[in-house]
N, C-alpha and C positions, 0 to 999 in steps of 0.2 A: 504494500500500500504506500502511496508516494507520502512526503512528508508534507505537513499544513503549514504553512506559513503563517503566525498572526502575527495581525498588524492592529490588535484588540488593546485597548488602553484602557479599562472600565475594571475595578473589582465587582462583583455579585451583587452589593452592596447599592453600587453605583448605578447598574446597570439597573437593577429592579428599582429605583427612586426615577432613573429619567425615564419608563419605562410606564413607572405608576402600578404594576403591579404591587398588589401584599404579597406578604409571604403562604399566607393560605392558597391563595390564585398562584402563585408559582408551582407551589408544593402538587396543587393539584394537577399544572398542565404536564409537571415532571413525572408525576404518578409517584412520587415519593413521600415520607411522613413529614409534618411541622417537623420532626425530631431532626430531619436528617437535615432539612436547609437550615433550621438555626444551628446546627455543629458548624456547616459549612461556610454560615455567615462567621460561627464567632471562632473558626478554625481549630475547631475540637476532631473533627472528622474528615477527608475529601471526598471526594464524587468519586466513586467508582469508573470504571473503562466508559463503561456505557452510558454513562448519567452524564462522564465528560463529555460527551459524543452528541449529546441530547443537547447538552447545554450550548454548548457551541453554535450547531445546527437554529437552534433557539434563538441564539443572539445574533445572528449573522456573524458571529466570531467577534462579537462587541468585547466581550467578557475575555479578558489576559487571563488563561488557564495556570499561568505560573504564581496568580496572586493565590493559589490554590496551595502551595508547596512551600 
């Protein structure tokens, strides 16, 4: 699989505020629990392979995946 290039500037944070999404409305379009987007918000936990996948996909690549790590 080729490698993704971002050119994403935005933490999760950022991106769900200019975005207007809650985090309930995210939680749901991810199909994931309030539990795991507030780890992900307050960096207790990251997104799995696939959730990063989703996420991305989601933001048009808005979202820096390295504010993740």
């Amino acid at each position: 699989m080729p490698q993704r290039l971002y050119n994403a500037s935005m933490t999760l944070k950022e991106w769900l505020t200019a975005k207007g999404y809650t985090v309930t409305q995210f939680a749901d379009i991810m199909g994931v629990t309030l539990v795991a987007v507030y780890a992900w918000l307050n960096g207790t936990r990251f997104p799995n392979k696939e959730n990063m996948r989703l996420l991305m996909d989601l933001s048009d690549d808005e979202i820096d995946p390295r504010t993740f790590y």
